[in-house]
C-alpha positions as CSV (number, residue, x, y, z in Angstrom):
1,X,-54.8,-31.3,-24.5
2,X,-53.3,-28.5,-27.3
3,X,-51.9,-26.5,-23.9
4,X,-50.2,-30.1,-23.1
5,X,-49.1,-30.6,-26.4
6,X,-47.9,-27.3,-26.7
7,X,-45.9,-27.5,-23.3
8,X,-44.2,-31.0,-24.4
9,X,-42.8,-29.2,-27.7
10,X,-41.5,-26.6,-25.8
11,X,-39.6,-28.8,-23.4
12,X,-38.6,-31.2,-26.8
13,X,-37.1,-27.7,-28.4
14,X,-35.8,-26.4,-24.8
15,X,-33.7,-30.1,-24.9
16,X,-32.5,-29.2,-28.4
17,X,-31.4,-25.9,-28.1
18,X,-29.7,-26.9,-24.7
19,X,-28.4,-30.3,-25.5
20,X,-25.4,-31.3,-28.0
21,X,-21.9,-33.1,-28.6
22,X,-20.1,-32.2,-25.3
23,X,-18.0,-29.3,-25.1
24,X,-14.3,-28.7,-26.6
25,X,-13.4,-29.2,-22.9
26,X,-15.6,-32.7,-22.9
27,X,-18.4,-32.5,-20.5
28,X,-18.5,-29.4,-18.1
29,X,-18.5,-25.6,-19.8
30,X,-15.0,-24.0,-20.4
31,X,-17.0,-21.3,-19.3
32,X,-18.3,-20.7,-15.9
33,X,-18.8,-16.9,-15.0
34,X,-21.5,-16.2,-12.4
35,X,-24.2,-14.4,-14.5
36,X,-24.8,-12.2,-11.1
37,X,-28.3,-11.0,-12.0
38,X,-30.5,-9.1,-9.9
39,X,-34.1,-9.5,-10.7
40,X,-35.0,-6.4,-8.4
41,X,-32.9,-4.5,-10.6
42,X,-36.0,-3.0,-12.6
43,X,-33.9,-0.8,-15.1
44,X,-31.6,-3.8,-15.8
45,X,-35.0,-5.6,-16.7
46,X,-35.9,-2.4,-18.8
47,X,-32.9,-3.0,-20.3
48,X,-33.6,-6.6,-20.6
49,X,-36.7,-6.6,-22.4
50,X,-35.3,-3.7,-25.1
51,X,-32.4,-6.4,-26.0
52,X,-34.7,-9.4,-26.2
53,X,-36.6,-7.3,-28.5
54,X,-34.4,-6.2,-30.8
55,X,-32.4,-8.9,-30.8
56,X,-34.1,-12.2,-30.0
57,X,-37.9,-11.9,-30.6
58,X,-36.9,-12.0,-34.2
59,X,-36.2,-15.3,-34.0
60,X,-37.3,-16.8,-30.3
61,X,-40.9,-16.8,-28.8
62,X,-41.8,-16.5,-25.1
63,X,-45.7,-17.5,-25.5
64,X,-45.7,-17.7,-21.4
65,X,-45.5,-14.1,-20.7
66,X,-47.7,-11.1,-21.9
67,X,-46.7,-7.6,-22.9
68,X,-49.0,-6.9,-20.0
69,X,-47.4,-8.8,-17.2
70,X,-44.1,-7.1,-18.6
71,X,-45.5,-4.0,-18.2
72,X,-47.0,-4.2,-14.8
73,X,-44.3,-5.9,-13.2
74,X,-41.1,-3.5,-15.0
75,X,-43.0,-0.3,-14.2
76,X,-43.4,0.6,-17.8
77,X,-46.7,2.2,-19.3
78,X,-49.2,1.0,-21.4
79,X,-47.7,3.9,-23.8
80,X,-44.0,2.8,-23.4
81,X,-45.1,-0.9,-24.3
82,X,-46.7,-0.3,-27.6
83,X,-43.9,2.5,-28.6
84,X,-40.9,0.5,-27.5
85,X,-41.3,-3.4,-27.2
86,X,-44.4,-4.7,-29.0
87,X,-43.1,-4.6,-32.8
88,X,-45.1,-7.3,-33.5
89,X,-47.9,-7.6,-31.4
90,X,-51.2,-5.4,-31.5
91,X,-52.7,-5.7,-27.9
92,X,-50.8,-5.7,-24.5
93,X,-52.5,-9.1,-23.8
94,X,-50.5,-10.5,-26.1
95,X,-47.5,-12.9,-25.6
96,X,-44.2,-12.5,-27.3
97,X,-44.0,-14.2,-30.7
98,X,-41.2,-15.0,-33.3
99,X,-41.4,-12.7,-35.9
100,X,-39.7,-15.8,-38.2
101,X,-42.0,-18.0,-39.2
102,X,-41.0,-21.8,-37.7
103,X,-41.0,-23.8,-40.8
104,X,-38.4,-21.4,-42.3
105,X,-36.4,-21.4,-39.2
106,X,-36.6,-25.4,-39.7
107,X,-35.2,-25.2,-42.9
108,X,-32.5,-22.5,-42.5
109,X,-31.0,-24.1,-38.8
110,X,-32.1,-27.4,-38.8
111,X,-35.0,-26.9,-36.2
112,X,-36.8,-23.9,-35.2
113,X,-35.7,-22.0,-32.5
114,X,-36.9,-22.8,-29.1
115,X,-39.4,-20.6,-27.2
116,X,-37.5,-18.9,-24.5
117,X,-40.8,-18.1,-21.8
118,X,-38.7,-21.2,-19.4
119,X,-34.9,-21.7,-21.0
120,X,-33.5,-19.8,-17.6
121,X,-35.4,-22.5,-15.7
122,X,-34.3,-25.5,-18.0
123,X,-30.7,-24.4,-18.3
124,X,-29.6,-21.5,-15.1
125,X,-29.3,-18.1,-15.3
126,X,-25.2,-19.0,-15.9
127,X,-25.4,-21.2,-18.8
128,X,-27.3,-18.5,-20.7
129,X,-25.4,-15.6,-19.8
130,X,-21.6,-17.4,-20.9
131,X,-23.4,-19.0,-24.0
132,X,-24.2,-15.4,-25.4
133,X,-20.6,-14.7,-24.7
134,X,-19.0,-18.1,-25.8
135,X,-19.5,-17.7,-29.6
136,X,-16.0,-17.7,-31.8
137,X,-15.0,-18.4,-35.6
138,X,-15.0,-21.3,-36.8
139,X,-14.7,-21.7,-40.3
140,X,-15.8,-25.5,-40.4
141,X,-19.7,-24.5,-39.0
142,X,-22.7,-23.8,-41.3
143,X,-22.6,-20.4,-39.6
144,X,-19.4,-19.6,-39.3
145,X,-19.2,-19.4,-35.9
146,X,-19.3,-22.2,-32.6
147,X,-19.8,-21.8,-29.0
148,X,-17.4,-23.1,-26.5
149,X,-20.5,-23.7,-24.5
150,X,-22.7,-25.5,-26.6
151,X,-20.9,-27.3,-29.2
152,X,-22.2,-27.7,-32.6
153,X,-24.8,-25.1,-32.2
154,X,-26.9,-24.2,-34.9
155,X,-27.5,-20.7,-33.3
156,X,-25.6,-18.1,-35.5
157,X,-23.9,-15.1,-33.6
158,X,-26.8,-12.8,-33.9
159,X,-24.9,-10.0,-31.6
160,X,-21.2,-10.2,-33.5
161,X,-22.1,-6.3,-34.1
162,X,-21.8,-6.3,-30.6
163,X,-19.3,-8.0,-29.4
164,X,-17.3,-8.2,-32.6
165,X,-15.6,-11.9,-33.5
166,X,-13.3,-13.7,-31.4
167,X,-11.2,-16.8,-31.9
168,X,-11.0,-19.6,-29.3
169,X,-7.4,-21.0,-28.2
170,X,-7.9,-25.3,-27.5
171,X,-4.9,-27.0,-26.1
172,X,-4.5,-30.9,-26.5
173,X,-2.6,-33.5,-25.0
174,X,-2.6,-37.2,-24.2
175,X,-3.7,-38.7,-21.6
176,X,-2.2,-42.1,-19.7
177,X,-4.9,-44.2,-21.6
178,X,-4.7,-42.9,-24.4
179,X,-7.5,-40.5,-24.7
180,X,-7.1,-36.8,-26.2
181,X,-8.0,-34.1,-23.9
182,X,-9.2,-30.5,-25.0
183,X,-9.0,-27.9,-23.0
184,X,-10.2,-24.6,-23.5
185,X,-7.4,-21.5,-23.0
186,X,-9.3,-18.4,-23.8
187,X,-10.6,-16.2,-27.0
188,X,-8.5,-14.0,-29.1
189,X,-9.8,-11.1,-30.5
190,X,-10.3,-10.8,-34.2
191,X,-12.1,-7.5,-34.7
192,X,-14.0,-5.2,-32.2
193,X,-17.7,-5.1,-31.9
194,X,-19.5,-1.8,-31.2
195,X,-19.0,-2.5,-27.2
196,X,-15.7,-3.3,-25.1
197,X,-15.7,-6.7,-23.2
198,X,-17.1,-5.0,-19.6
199,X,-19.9,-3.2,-21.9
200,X,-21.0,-6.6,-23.6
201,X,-20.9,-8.0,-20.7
202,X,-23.3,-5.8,-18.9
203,X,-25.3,-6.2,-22.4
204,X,-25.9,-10.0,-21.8
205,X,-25.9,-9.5,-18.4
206,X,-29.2,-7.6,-18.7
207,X,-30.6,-9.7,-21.2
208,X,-30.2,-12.9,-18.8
209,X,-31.9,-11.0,-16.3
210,X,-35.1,-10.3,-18.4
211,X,-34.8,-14.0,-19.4
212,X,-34.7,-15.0,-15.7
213,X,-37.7,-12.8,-15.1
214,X,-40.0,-14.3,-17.9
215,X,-39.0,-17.8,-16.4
216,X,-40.9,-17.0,-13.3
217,X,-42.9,-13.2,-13.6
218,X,-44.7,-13.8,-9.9
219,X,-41.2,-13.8,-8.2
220,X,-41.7,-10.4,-7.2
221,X,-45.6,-10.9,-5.8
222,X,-44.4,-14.7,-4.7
223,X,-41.7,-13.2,-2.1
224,X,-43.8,-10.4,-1.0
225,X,-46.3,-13.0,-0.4
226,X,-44.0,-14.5,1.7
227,X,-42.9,-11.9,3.8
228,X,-46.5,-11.5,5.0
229,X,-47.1,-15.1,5.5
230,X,-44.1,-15.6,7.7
231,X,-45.3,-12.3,9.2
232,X,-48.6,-13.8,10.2
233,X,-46.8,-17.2,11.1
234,X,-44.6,-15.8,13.6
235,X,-47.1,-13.6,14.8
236,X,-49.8,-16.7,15.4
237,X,-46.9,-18.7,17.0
238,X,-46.5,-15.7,20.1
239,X,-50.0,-15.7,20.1
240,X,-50.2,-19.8,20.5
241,X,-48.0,-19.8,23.0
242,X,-49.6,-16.8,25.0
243,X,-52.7,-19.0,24.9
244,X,-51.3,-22.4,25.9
245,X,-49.8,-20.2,29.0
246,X,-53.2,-18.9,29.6
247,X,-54.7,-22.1,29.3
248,X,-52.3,-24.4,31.8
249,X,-51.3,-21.4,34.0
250,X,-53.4,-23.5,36.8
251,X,-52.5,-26.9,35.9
252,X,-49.2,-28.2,37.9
């Protein structure tokens, strides 16, 4: 029942995080770039998992995945766990947890943050990836920033060092009935972050990746499953029909 519970809060905060006023465009993202991922990429996942935990285990959990299963599954050691990912945790059996304690997230943003062990399940590989690239100033916002991809966020722009800050061009007009219209025309740079565009872009890109992978850690052992049972299937279906030949060769 507590595993249950535990599962319905995470979908409940998953629904939050992912769900808001619609966008400036009104309904579907202004922003719709393929994340391109490659979950066989093992150094982007390497990658992945450094960024998540430097920058998002501060304030986002992924209590579905161990240190362990990261380990086994990225190729890294026992000794590159402890020394480069688990800042917070003791043993590799471990899942990831928030180093922010939830009832001061609640009171800073509003809500806590969501666990992130299934957001690239809830939400696509996409939406993550041009959400951590869809942050831009806006004055009005508790903040100070807003994302064109989810309005009204309460997510501040934890990688502006990054990327630096950007402004977002809208473009109005009337419609026949009446209605107002906002479309999206692009971001403006306002100052440089650490990275050029292609730079933050691999950045996020990576990051999505690890995200992807945490969704859904057995992929790789899933698929390789796979291969062998389609193996064995076709390799049962030559022998079936070699059979049923054998068996009827007499019968006219």
């Amino acid at each position: 029942m507590d595993k249950f519970k535990k599962f319905a809060g995470l979908v409940v905060l998953g629904a939050c995080f992912a769900t808001s006023s619609a966008s400036a465009a009104g309904g579907a993202s202004p922003l719709a770039d393929p994340s391109k991922i490659d979950l066989d990429n093992i150094a982007s996942l390497q990658r992945g998992a450094r960024n998540y935990m430097n920058y998002c285990s501060g304030c986002h959990s992924a209590e579905y995945v161990r240190f362990s299963t990261i380990g086994k599954m990225l190729e890294l050691s026992e000794e590159q766990l402890v020394d480069n990912l688990m800042f917070n945790a003791e043993k590799t059996f471990e899942t990831i947890n928030a180093a922010m304690p939830s009832e001061a997230a609640a009171r800073w943003f509003g809500q806590p943050p969501p666990d992130l062990s299934l957001m690239a399940r809830a939400k696509g590989a996409d939406h993550i990836y041009n959400f951590l690239r869809g942050f831009y100033v806006d004055p009005d916002s508790p903040t100070g920033v807003d994302n064109v991809v989810l309005a009204g966020t309460s997510m501040p722009h934890v990688l502006w060092e990054l990327q630096g800050f950007q402004e977002a061009k809208f473009e109005s007009h009337e419609n026949e009935d009446g209605s107002v219209t906002t479309e999206f025309k692009g971001f403006e740079t306002l100052s440089a972050g650490t990275m050029d565009a292609e730079a933050y872009d691999d950045f996020v890109r990576d990051t999505t990746n690890f995200l992807a992978f945490i969704a859904e850690p057995i992929r790789q052992d899933r698929r390789k499953l796979g291969v062998w049972v389609l193996i064995f299937l076709l390799f049962f279906l030559v022998l079936a029909t070699q059979l049923k030949k054998e068996i009827w060769k007499d019968v006219k």
